[in-house]
C-alpha positions in Angstrom: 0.0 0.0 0.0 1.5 3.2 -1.2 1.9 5.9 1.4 -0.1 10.1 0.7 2.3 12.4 -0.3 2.8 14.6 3.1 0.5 17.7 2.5 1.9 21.0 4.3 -0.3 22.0 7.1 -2.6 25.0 6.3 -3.3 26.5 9.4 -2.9 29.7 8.2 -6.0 28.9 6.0 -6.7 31.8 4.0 -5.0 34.6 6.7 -3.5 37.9 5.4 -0.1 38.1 6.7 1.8 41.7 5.7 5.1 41.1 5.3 7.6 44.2 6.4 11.0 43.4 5.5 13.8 45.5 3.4 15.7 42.3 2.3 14.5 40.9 -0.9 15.6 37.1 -0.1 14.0 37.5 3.7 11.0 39.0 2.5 10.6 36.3 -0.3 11.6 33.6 2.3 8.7 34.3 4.5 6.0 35.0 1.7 7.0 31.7 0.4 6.3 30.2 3.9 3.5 31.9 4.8 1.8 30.3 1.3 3.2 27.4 2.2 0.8 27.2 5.6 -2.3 28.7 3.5 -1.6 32.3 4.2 -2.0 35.0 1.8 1.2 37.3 1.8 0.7 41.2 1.6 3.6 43.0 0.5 6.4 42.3 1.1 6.4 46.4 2.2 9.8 47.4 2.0 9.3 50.6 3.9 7.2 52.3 6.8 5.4 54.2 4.4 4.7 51.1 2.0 3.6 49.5 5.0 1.2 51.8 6.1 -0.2 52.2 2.6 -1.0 48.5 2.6 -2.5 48.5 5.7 -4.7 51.2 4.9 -5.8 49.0 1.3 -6.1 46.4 3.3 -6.5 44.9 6.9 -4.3 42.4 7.5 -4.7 39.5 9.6 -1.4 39.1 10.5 1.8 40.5 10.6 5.7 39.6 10.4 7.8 43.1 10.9 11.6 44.2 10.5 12.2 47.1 12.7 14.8 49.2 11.0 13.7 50.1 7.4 14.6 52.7 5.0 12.5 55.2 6.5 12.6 54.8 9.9 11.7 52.2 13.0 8.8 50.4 12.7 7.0 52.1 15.3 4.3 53.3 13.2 2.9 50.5 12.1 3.3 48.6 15.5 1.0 51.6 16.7 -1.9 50.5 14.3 -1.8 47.0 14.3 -0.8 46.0 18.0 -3.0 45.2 19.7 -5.2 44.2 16.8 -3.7 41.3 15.3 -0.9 39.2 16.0 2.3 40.6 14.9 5.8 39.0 15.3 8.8 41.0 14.9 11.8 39.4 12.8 15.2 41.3 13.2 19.0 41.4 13.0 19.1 43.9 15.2 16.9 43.0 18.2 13.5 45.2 19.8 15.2 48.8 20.7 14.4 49.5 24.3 12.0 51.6 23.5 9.7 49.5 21.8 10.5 47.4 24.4 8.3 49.1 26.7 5.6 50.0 24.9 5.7 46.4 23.7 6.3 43.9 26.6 5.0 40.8 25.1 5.7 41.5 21.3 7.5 38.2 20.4 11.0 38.9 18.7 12.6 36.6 16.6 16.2 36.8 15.9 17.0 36.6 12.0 17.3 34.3 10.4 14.5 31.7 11.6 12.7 29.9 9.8 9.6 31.0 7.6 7.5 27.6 9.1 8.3 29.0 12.4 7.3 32.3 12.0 4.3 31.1 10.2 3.9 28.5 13.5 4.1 31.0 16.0 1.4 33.5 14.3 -1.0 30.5 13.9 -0.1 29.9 18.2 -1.1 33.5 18.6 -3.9 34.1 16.7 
């Protein structure tokens, strides 16, 4: 008896997940992954104001963030989004103590992990 091909887990059924990260690869890394678990990618914004522009098109479900873009922190968008949906930040450069306290419990993940766990860890949170 022949075995089912594994089938990726979809838990992310149908989700918007924006996508705010300035590196082309990363970005495409976690758009990939976030398809991968059924999730719809928005972006990938390369900027705070590209961000913010998608967010205003469109609500997102979701969110996986860089802090240091082009234009800035991403402090902006963190103030529309948080607490509204579940947002994970993904970063070289860790949370600035700033953000830090106005964000306690704002997971951070340390690049690079792992688009399936970033896309694990929004499904746990949502």
């Amino acid at each position: 008896m022949k075995e089912k091909p594994a089938v990726p887990s979809r838990f992310l059924q149908g989700a918007k997940v924006l996508i705010v990260e300035d590196e082309p690869f990363i970005a495409l890394d976690i758009a990939f992954g976030i398809e991968q678990a059924g999730g719809v990618p928005m972006g990938p914004a390369t900027s705070v104001t590209e961000a913010l522009c998608l967010v205003e098109e469109n609500w997102p479900d979701a969110a996986i963030v860089d802090v240091d873009l082009p234009d800035g922190t991403i402090e902006p968008v963190l103030k529309i989004l948080h607490p509204h949906v579940p947002v994970l930040v993904h970063t070289g450069v860790g949370l600035p103590e700033s953000l830090q306290r106005i964000y306690p419990d704002l997971p951070v993940f340390s690049k690079p992990t792992p688009a399936a766990v970033l896309a694990q860890n929004l499904e746990a949170r949502g």
